[in-house]
Backbone as CSV, one residue per row, in Angstrom:
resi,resn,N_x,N_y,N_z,CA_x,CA_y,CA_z,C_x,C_y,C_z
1,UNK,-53.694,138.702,-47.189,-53.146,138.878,-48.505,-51.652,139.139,-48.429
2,UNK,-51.325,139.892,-47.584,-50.029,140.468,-47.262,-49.182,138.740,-47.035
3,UNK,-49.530,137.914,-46.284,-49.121,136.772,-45.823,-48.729,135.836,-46.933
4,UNK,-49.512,136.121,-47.555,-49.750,135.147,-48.888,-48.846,135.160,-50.123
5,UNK,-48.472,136.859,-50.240,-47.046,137.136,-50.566,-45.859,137.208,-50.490
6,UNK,-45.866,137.238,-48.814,-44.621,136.959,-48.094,-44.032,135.722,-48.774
7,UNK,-45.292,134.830,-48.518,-45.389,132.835,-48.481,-44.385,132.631,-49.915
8,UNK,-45.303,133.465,-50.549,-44.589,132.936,-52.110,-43.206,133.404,-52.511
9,UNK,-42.879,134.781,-52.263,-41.684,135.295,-52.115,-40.329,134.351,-51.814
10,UNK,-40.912,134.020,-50.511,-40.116,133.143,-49.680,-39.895,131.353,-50.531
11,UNK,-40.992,131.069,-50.939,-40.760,129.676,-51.693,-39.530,130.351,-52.979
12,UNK,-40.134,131.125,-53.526,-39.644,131.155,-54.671,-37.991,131.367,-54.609
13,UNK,-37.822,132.167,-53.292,-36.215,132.701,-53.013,-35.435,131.041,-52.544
14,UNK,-36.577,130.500,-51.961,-35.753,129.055,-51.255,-35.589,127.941,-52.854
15,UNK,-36.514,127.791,-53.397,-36.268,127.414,-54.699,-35.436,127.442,-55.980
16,UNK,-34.897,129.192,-55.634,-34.020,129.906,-56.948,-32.367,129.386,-55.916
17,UNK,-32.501,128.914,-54.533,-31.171,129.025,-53.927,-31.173,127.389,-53.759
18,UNK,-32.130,126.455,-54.063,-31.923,125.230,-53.987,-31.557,125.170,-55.711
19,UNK,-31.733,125.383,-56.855,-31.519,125.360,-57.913,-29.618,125.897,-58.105
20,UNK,-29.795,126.834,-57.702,-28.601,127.282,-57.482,-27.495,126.761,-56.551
21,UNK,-27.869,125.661,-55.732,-26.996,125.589,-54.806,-26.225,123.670,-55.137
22,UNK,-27.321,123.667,-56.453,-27.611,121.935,-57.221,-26.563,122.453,-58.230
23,UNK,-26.365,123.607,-58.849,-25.593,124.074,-59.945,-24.188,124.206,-59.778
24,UNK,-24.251,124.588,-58.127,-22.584,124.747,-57.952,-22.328,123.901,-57.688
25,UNK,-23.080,122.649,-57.339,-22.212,121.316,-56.790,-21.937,120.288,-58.038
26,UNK,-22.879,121.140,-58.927,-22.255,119.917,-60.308,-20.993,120.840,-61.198
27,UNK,-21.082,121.994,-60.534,-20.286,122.852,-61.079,-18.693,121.989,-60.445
28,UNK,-18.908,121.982,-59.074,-17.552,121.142,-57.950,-17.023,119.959,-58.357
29,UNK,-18.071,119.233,-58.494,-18.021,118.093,-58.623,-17.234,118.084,-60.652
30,UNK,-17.464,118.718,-61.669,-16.909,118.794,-62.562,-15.430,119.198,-62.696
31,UNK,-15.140,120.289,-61.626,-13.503,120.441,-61.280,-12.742,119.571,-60.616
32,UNK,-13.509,119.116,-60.148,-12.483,117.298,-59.385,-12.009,116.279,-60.507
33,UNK,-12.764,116.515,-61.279,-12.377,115.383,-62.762,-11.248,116.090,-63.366
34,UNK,-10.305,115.241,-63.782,-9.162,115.455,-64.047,-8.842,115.672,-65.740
35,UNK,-9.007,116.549,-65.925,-9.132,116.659,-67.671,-8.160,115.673,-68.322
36,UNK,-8.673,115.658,-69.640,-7.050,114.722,-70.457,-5.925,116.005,-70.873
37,UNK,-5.033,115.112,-70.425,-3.274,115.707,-70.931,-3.549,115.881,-72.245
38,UNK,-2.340,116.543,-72.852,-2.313,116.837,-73.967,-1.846,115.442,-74.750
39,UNK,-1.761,114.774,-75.680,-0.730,113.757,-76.309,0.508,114.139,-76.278
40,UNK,0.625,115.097,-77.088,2.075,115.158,-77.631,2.318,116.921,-77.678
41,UNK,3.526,117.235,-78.098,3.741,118.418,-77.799,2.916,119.665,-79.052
42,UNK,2.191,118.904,-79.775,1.711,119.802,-81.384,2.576,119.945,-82.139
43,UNK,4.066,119.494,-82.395,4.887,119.481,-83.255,4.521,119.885,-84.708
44,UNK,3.511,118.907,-85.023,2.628,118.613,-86.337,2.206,119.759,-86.843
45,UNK,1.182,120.334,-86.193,0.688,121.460,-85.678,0.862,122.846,-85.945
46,UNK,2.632,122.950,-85.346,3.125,124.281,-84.885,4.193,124.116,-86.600
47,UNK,4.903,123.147,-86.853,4.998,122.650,-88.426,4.087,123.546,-89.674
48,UNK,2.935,123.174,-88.994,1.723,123.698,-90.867,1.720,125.476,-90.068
49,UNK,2.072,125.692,-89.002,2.206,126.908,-88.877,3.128,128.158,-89.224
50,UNK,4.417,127.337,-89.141,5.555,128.628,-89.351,5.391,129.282,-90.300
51,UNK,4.928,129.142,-91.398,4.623,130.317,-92.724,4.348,131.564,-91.961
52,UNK,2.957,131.147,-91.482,2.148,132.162,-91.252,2.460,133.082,-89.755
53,UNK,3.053,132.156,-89.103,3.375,133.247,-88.020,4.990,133.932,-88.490
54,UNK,6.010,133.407,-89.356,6.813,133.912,-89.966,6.135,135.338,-90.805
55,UNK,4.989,135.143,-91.688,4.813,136.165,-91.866,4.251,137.114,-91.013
56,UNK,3.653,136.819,-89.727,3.191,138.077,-88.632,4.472,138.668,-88.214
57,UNK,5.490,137.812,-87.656,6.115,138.265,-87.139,7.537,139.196,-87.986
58,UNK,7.332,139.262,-89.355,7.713,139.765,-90.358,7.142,141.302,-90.351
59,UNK,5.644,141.133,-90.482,5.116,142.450,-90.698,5.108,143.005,-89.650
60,UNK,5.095,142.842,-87.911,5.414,143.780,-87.142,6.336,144.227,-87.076
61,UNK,7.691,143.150,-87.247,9.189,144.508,-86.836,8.867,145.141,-88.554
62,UNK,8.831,144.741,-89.608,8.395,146.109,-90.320,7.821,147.670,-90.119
63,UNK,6.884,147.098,-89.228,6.162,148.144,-89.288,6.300,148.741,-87.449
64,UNK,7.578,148.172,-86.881,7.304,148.870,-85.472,9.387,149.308,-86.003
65,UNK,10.374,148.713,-87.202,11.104,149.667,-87.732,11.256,150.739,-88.479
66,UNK,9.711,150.732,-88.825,9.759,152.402,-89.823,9.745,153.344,-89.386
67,UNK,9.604,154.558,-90.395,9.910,155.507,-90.626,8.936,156.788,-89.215
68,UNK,9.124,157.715,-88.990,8.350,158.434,-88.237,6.941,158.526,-89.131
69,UNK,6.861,158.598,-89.927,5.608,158.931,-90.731,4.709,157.572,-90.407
70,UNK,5.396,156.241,-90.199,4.199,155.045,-89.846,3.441,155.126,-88.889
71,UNK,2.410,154.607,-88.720,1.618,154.646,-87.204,2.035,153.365,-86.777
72,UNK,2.552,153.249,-85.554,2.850,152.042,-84.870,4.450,151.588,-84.874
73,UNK,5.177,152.626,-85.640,6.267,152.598,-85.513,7.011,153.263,-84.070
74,UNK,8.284,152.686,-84.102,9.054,153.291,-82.939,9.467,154.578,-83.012
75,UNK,9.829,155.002,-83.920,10.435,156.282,-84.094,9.174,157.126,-84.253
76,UNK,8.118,156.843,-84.644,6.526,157.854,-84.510,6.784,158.096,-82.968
77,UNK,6.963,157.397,-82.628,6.618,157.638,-80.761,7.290,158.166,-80.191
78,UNK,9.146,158.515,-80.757,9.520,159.000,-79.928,9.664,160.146,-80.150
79,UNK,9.373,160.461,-81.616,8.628,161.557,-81.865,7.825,162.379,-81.262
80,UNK,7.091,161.651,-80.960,5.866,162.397,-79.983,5.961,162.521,-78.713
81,UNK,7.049,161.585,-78.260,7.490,161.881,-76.881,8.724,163.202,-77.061
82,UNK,9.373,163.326,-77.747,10.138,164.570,-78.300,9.287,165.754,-78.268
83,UNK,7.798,166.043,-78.706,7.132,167.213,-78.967,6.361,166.914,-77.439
84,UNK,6.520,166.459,-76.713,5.531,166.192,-75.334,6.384,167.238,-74.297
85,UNK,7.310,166.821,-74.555,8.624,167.407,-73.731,9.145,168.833,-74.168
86,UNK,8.846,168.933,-75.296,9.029,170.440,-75.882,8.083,171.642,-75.242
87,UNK,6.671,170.589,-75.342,5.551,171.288,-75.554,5.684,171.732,-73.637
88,UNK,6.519,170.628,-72.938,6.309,170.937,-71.336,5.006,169.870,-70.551
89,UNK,4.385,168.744,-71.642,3.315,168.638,-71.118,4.391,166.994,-70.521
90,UNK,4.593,167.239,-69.236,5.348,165.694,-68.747,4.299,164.482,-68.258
91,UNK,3.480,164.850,-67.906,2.806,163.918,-67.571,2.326,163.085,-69.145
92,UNK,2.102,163.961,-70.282,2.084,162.940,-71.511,3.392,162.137,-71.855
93,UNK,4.223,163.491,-71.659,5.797,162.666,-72.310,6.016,161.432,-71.080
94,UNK,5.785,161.380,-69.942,5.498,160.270,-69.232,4.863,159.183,-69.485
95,UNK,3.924,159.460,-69.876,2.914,158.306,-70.215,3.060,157.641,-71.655
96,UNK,3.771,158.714,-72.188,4.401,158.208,-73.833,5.642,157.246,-73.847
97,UNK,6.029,157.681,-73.181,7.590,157.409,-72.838,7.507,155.889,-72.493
98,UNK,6.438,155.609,-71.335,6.333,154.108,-70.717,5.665,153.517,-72.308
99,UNK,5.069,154.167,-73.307,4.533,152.818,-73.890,5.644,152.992,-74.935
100,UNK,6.932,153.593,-75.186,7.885,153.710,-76.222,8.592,152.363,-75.403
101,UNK,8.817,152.469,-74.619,9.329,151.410,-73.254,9.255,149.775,-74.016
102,UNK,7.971,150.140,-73.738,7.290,148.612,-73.839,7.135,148.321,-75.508
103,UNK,6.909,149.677,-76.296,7.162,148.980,-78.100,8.873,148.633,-78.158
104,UNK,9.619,148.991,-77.672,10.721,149.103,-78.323,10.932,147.450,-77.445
105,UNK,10.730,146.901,-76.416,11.039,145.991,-75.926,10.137,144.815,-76.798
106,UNK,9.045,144.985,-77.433,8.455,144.215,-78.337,9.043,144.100,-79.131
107,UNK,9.615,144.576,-79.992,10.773,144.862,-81.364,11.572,144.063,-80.548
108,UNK,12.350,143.785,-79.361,13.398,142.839,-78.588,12.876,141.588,-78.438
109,UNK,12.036,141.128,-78.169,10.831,139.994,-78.086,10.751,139.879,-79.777
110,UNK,10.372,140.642,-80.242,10.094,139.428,-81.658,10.908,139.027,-82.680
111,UNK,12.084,140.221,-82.654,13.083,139.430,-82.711,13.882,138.070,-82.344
112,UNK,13.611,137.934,-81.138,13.976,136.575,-80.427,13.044,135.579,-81.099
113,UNK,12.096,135.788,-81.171,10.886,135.319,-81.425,11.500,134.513,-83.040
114,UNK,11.819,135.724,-83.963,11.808,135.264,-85.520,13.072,134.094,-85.011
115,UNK,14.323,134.358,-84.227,15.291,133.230,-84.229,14.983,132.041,-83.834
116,UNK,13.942,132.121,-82.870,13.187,130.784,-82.470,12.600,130.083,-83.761
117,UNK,12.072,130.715,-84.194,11.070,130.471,-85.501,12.016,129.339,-86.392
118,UNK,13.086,130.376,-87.008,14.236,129.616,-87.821,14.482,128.433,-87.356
119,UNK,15.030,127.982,-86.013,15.299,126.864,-85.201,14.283,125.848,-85.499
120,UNK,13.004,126.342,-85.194,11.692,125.362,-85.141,11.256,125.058,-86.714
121,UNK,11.424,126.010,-88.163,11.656,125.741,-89.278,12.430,124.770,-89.614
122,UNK,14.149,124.280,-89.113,14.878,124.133,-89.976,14.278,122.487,-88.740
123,UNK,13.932,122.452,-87.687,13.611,121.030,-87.012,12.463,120.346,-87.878
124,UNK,11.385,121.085,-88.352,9.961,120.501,-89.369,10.784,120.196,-90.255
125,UNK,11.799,120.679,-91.095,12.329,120.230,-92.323,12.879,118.839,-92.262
126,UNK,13.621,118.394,-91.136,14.810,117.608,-90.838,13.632,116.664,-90.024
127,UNK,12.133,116.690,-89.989,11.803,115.844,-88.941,10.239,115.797,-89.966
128,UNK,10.203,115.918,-91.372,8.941,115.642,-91.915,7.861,116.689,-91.572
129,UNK,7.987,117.732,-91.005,6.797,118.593,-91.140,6.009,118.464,-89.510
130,UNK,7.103,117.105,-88.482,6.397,116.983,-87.587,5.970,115.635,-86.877
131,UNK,5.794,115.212,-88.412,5.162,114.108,-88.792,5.818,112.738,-87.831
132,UNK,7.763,112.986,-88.006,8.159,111.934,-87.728,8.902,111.880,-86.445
133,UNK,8.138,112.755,-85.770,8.682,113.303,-84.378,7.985,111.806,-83.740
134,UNK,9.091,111.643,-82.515,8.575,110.549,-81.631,8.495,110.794,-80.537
């Protein structure tokens, strides 16, 4: 009886690793195929878009230039990195400090970001929406 379980154990493990071993080779064999390129750059595309990422990128520096009272603003944070440092606790005002770091360098980034925007606005205008890009 003991044998008989071994037996099956053993088929079933050689079976689940021949199934498995059929899966990765169609898995291989699918990464050798060379996907399609893109056409074109999405001109068209990135065109029916600027509204809307004009308005994202609107409402974050809004809301990462306000007031200490906003949540997600810059000046909330350094706020709190101000009372971290009061309070003596450095390892927070540390750890505050690196993500004031990195918001205030986002506010630098999306700024760049909105001037790009304008550029890529005033090209959809002068080029049909995209449309007459070649």
């Amino acid at each position: 009886m003991h044998i008989r379980r071994h037996t099956r154990t053993l088929l079933a493990g050689l079976a689940a690793t021949a199934v498995l071993a059929g899966t990765a080779g169609t898995a291989a064999a699918d990464a050798g195929t060379p996907s399609a390129a893109p056409a074109g750059d999405g001109a068209k595309a990135l065109c029916k878009r600027v509204p809307k990422i004009d308005r994202r990128i609107e409402r974050a520096l809004r809301r990462l230039d306000a007031k200490a009272g906003t949540r997600g603003s810059v000046a909330r944070l350094r706020k709190r990195v101000d009372n971290a440092k009061k309070a003596g606790h450095t390892e927070i005002a540390t750890y505050l400090q690196n993500r004031l770091t990195t918001r205030e360098s986002l506010r630098t980034d999306l700024r760049q970001r909105q001037k790009d925007l304008t550029a890529v606005k005033t090209w959809c205008q002068d080029h049909d929406g995209g449309k007459a890009a070649s």
